[in-house]
C-alpha positions as CSV (number, residue, x, y, z in Angstrom):
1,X,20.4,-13.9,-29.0
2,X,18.9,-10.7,-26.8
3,X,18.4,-7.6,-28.7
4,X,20.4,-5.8,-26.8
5,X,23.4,-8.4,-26.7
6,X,23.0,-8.1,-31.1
7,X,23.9,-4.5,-30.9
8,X,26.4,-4.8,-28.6
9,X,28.5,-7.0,-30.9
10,X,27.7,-5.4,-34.0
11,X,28.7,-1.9,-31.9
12,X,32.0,-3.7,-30.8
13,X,32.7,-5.1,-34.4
14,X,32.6,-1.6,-35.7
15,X,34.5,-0.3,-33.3
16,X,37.6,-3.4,-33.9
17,X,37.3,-2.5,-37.4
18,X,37.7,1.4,-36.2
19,X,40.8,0.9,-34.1
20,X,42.2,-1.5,-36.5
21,X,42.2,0.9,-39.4
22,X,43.5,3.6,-36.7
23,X,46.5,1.4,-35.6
24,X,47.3,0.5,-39.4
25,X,47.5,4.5,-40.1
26,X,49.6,5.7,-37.0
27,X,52.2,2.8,-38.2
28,X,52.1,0.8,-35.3
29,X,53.2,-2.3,-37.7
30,X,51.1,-4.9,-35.3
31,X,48.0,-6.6,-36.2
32,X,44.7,-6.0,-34.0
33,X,44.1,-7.9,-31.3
34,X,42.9,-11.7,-32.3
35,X,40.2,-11.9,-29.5
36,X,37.0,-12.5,-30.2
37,X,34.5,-11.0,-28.0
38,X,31.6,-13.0,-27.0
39,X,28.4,-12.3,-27.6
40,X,26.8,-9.1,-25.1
41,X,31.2,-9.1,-23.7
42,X,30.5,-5.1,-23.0
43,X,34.2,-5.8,-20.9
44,X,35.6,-7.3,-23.7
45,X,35.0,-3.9,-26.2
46,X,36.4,-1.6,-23.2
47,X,39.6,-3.3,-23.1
48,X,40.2,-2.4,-26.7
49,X,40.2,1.1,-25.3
50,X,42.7,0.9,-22.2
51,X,43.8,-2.5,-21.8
52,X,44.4,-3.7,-18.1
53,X,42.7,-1.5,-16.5
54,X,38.6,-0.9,-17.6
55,X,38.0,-4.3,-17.5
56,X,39.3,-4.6,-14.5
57,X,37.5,-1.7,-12.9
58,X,34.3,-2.9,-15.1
59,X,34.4,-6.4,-13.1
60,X,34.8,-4.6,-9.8
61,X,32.0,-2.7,-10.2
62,X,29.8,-5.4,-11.4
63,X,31.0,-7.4,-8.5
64,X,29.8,-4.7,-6.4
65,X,26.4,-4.4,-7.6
66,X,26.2,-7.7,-7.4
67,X,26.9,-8.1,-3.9
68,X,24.8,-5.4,-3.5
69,X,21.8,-7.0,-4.9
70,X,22.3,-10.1,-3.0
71,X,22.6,-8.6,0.3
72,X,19.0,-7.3,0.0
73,X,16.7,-10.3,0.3
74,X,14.1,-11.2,-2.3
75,X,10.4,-12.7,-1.3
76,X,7.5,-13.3,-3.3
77,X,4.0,-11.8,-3.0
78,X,2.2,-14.1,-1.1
79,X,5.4,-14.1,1.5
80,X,4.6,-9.9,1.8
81,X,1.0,-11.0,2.3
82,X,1.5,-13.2,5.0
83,X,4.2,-11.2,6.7
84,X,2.1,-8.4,6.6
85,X,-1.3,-10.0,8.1
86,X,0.9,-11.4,10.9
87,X,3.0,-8.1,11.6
88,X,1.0,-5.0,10.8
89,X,0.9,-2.6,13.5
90,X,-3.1,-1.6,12.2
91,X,-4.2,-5.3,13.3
92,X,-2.4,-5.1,16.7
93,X,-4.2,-1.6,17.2
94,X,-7.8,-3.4,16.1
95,X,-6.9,-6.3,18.5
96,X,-6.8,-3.6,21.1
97,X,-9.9,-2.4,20.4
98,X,-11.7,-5.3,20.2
99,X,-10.4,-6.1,23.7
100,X,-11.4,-2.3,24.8
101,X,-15.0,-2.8,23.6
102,X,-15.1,-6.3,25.1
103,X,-14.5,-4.4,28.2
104,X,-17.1,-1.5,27.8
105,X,-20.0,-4.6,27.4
106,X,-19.3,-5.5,31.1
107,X,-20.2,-2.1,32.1
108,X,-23.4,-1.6,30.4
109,X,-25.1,-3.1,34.0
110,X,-23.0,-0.2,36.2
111,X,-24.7,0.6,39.2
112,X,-24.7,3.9,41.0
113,X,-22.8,4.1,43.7
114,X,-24.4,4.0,47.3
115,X,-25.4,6.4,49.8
116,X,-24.8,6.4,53.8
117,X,-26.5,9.2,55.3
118,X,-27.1,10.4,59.1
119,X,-30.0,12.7,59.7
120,X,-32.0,13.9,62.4
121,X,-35.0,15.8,61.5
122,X,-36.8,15.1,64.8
123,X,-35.4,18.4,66.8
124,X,-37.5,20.7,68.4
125,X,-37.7,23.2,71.5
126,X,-38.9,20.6,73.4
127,X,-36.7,17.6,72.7
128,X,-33.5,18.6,71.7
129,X,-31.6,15.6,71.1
130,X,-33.9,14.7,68.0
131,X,-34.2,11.1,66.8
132,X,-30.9,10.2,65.1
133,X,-30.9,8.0,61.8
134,X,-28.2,6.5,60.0
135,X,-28.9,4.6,56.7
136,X,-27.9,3.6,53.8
137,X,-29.7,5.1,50.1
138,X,-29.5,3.6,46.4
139,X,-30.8,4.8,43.2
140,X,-31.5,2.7,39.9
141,X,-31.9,3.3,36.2
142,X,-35.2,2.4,34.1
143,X,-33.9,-2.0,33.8
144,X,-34.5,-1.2,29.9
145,X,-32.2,1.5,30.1
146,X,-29.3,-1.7,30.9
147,X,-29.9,-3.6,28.4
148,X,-30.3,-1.2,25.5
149,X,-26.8,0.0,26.8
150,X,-25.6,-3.8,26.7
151,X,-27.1,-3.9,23.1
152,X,-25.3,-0.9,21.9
153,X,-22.0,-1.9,23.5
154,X,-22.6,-5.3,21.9
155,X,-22.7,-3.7,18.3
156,X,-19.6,-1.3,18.8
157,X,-18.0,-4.9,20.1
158,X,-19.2,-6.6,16.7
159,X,-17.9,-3.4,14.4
160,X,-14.3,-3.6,16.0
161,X,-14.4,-7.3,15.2
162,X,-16.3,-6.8,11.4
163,X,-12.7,-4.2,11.1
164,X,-10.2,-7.0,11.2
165,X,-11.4,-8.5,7.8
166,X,-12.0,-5.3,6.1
167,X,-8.3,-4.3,7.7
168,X,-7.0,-7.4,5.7
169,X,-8.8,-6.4,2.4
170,X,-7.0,-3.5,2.4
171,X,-3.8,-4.5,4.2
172,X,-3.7,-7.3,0.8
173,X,-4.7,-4.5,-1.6
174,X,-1.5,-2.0,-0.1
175,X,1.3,-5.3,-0.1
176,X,0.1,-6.0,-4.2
177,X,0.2,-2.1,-4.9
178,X,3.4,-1.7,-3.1
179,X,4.6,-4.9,-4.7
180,X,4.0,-4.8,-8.1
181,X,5.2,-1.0,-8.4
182,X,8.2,-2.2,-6.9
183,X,8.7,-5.4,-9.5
184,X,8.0,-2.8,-11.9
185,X,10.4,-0.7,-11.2
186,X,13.5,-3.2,-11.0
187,X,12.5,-4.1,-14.1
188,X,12.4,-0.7,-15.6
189,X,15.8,-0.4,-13.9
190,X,17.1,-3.5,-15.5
191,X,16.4,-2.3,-19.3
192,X,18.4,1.2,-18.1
193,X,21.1,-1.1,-17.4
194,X,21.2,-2.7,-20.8
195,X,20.4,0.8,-22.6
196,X,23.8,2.5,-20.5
197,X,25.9,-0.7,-21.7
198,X,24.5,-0.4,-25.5
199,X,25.1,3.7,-25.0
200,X,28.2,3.5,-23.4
201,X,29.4,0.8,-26.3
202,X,27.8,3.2,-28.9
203,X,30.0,6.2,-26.9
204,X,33.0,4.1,-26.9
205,X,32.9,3.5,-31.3
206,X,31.4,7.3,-31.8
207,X,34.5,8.8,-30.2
208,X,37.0,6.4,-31.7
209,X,35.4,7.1,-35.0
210,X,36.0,11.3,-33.8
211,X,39.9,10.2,-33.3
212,X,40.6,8.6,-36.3
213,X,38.5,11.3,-38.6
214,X,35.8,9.4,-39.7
215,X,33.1,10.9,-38.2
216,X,32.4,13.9,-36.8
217,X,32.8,15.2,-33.2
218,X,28.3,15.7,-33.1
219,X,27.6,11.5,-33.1
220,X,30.4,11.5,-29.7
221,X,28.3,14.5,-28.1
222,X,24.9,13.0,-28.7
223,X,25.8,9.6,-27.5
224,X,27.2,11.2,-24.1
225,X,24.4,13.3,-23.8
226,X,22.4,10.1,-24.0
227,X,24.1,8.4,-21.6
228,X,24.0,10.7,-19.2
229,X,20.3,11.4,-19.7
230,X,20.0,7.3,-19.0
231,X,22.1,7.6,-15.8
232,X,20.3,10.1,-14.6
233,X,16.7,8.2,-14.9
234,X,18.5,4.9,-13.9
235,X,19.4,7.0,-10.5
236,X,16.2,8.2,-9.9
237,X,14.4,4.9,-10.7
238,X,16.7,3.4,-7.8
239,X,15.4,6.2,-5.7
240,X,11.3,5.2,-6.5
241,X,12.8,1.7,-5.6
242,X,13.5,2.7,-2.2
243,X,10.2,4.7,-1.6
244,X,8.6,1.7,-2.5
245,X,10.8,-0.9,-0.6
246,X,10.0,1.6,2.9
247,X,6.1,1.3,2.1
248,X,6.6,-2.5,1.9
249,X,9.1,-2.5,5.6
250,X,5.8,-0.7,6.8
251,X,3.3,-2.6,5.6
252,X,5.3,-6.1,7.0
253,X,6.2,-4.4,10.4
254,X,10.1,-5.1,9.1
255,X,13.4,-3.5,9.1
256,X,14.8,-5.4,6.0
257,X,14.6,-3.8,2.4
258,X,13.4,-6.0,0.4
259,X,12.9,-6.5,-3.8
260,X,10.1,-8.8,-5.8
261,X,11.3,-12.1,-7.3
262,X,14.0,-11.7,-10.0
263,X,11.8,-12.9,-12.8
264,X,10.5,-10.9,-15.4
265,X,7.2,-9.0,-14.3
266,X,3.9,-11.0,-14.3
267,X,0.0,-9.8,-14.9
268,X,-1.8,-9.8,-12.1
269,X,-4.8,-12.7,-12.1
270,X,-8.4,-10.9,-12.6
271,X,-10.1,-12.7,-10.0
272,X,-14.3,-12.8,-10.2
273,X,-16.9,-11.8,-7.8
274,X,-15.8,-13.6,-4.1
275,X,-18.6,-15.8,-2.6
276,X,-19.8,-13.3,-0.1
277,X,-20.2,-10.1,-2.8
278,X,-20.6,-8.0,0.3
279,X,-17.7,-5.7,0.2
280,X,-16.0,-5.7,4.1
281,X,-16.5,-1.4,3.7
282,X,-20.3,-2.1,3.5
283,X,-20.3,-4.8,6.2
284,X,-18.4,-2.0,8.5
285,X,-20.9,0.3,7.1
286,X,-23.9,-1.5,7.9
287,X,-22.8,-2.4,11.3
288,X,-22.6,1.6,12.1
289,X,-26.2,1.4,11.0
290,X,-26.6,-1.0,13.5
291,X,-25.3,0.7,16.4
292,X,-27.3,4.4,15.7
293,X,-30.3,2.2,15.7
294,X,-29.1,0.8,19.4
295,X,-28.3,4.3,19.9
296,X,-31.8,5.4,20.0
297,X,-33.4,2.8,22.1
298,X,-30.8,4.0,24.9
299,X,-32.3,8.0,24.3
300,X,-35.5,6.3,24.5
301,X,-34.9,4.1,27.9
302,X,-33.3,7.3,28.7
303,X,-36.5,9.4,29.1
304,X,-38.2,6.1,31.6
305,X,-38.4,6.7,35.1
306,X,-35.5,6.7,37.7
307,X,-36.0,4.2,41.3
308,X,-33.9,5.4,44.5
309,X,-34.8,3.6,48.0
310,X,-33.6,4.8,51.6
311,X,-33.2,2.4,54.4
312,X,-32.2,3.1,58.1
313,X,-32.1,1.8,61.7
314,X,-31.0,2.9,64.8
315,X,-30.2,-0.4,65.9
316,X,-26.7,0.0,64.5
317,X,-26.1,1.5,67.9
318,X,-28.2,-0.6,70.7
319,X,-30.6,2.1,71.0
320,X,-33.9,1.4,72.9
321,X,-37.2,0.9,71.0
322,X,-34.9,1.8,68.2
323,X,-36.4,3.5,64.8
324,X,-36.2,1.4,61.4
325,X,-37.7,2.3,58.2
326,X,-37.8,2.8,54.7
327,X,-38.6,5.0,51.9
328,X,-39.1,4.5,47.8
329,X,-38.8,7.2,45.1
330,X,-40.0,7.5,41.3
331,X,-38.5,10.3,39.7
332,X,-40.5,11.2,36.7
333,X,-39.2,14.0,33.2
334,X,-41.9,16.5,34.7
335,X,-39.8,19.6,33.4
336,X,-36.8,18.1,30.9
337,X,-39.2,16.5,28.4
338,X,-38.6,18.6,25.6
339,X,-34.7,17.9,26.1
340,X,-35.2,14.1,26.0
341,X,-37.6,14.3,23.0
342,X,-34.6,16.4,20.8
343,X,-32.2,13.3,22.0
344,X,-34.5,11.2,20.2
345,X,-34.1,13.4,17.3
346,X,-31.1,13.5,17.1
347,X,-30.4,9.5,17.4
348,X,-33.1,9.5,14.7
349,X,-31.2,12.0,12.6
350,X,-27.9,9.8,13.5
351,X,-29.2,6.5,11.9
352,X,-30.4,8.5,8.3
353,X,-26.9,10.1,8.3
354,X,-25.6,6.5,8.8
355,X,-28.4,4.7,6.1
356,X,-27.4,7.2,3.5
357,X,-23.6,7.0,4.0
358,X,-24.3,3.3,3.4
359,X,-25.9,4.0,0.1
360,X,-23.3,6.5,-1.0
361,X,-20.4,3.7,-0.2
362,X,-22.4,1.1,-2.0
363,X,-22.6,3.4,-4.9
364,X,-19.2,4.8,-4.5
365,X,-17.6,1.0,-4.7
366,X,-20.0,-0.1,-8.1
367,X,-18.2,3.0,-9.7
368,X,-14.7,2.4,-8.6
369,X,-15.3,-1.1,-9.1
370,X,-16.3,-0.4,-12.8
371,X,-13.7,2.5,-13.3
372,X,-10.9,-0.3,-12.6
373,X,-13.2,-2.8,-15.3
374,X,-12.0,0.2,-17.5
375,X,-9.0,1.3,-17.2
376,X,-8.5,-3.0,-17.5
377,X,-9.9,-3.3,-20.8
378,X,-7.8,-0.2,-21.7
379,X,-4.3,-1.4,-20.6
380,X,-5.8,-4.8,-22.4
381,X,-6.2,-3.6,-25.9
382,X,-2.5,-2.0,-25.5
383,X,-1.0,-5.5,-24.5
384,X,-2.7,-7.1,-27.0
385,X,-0.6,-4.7,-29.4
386,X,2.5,-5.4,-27.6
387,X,2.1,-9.0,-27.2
388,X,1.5,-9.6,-31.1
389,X,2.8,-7.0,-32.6
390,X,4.8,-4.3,-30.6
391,X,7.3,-6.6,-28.9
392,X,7.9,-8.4,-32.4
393,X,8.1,-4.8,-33.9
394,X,10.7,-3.5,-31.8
395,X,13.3,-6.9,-32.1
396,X,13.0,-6.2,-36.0
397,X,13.8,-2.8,-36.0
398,X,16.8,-3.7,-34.0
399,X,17.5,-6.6,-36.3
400,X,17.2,-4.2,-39.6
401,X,18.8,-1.2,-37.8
402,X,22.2,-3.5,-36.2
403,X,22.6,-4.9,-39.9
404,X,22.6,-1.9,-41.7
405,X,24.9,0.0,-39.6
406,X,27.1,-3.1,-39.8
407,X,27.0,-2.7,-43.9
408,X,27.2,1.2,-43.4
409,X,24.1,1.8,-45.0
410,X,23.1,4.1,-42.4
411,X,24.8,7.0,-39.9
412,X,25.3,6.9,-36.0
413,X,22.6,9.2,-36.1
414,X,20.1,7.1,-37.9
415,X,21.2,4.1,-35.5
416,X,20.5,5.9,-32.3
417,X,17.2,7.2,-33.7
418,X,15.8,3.5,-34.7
419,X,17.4,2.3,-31.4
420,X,15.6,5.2,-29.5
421,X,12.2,3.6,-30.9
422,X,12.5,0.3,-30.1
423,X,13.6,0.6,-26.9
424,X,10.6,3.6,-26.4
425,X,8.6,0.5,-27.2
426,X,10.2,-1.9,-24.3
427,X,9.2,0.7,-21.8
428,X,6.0,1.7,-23.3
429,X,5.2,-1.9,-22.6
430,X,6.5,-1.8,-19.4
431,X,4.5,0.8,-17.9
432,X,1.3,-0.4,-19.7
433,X,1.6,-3.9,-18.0
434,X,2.0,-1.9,-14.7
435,X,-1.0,0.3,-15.0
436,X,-3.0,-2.9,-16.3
437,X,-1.7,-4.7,-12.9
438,X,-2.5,-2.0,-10.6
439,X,-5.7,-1.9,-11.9
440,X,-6.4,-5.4,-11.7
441,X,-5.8,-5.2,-7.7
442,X,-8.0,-1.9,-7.7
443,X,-10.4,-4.1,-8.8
444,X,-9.9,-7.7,-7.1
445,X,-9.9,-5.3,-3.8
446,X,-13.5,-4.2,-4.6
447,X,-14.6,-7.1,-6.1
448,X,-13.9,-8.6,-2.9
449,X,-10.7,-10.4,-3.6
């Protein structure tokens, strides 16, 4: 039998034996009702109160929440993972870029555009008409200068693609968060529901007890404070459920709610060290290394000399003993080598900013990795507790606490105080579990997992 089904019945026995005693003093001259409620029948000890119609209304309700419940689908964890590494709008935006950068590659060989020029710088006083030239003029880049620019769009190419693995660590580590708070809370909100029908049944004897003048009015007032105390958390529970249900639509690209498996909540596994220990942060990291360091041999092609060629003919037009020639340029930095020295610097300076971000990361994810090793073994040593002792703890106080009320050996009061601990134990052990699985997926995440 479920602790919480044991004090319902005792909490409905006391409350026949209540109303019997009351019927036998107001001289009704009928015996109590013969049915036996069944074991956890929370309808069955309303009915007792107003016959007809609260079980009745109870059933609708439940029918309601019910439905309810159904209409929202349920999926499992690795079905949110998989939805969401098909779906999620950050890989479509990384697929993009990946396409962009594939694109800025094929331009690393552009080409100035070319010159046609006419000119005549033959005219003098004594000829006039000048010779007339019409040509055609192009101008070329250092040929290093290409391909250090083909190298450096190669590595921005190769850090878009290094993203979409280091997209799906995190897109993983976001569904599990999202997922396991969620679990969490529907089972927090399921041991509200059993506390509000154990509270309400407790409600339901204290003021019958207040009628008949066996008790007095302060057990009725602390039970519906109770109550209403439990209502209120329950409601905003189903509120945290929501937030959590939206993160989860965003994370899968849907437009369904969803909820976890309806099973009670699971540890999470503590996965070790991946094959490839290289975290996909660092792998991003070190490709940004990569591409300052393709960054300076562009400055550095940058600063090389410049090729432009003329050619012209006159024969375009069928003139006689028509002019042709040609002309070559080098242009040299003479004046602006200072500038292109300080370019250097500062792609120099770019790939130490870059180096030493990588080092910080690297140290950044040992320490996060070990602060979730921590707060593990913490959450661990409370488990332990709860798993051996705790849980067992709580059904025996229960256990003690239903039987003695049952003889009478202890007050309302007394009831709702031992009932209070128990059940500050079940949630205790609730959100211990949760903090112990979120920080087993802080740490699979940066374990690599």
């Amino acid at each position: 039998m479920k602790w919480y089904d044991r004090i319902i019945k005792v909490t409905n026995r006391r409350e026949w034996e209540v109303k019997s005693k009351r019927q036998a003093a107001a001289g009704k001259g009928r015996m109590a009702r013969g049915r036996k409620c069944k074991t956890g029948d929370f309808a069955c000890l309303v009915s007792f109160l107003a016959p007809g119609v609260l079980p009745l209304v109870f059933c609708v309700l439940l029918f309601f929440y019910s439905a309810v419940a159904q209409a929202q689908h349920r999926i499992s964890v690795s079905q949110a993972i998989a939805t969401a590494l098909k779906g999620n709008l950050q890989l479509d935006i990384n697929q993009s870029e990946i396409s962009r950068a594939g694109y800025a590659v094929k331009t690393a060989n552009e080409i100035p555009k070319t010159g046609v020029f006419a000119e005549n710088e033959d005219l003098r006083p004594s000829d006039s008409k000048g010779v007339l030239k019409i040509g055609v003029s192009q101008s070329i880049a250092w040929p290093g200068l290409y391909k250090a620019r083909r190298e450096y769009f190669n590595e921005q190419l190769k850090y878009y693609q290094l993203n979409t693995p280091a997209l799906n660590a995190v897109i993983k580590k976001d569904v599990r968060t999202v997922y396991y708070e969620l679990w969490y809370l529907q089972d927090k909100s399921q041991l509200f529901l059993q506390l509000d029908s154990i509270y309400s049944s407790l409600y339901k004897a204290a003021e019958l007890r207040y009628k008949t003048g066996e008790a007095a009015g302060l057990d009725k007032i602390a039970a519906d404070a109770k109550l209403k105390e439990l209502r209120a958390m329950l409601e905003q529970n189903d509120k945290d459920m929501v937030v959590q249900q939206q993160q989860l639509m965003m994370l899968m690209n849907q437009d369904t709610l969803l909820l976890p498996v309806q099973q009670p909540l699971e540890k999470v596994d503590l996965l070790v060290a991946g094959a490839d220990s290289l975290h996909p942060l660092l792998m991003l990291q070190q490709q940004q290394v990569a591409i300052a360091a393709s960054g300076i041999a562009v400055q550095k092609n940058g600063n090389k000399p410049e090729f432009s060629g003329r050619f012209f003919t006159q024969r375009v037009w069928g003139a006689k003993d028509p002019y042709t020639g040609f002309s070559v340029t080098a242009a040299f930095p003479l004046f602006g080598n200072d500038a292109y020295k300080n370019k250097i610097k500062v792609a120099n300076a770019e790939m130490d900013i870059q180096q030493k971000q990588l080092s910080y990361q690297t140290q950044q994810i040992q320490t996060q990795r070990q602060t979730a090793l921590t707060e593990i073994e913490k959450s661990l040593a409370m488990l332990r507790f709860y798993d051996v002792t705790g849980l067992e703890q709580a059904d025996a106080i229960i256990k003690a606490a239903t039987l003695s009320y049952k003889a009478g050996e202890i007050s309302f009061a007394e009831l709702s105080q031992f009932l209070t601990q128990a059940i500050d134990t079940r949630r205790n052990y609730l959100d211990v579990l949760n903090k112990y699985n979120q920080s087993v997926i802080q740490f699979n995440y940066y374990n690599n997992n």
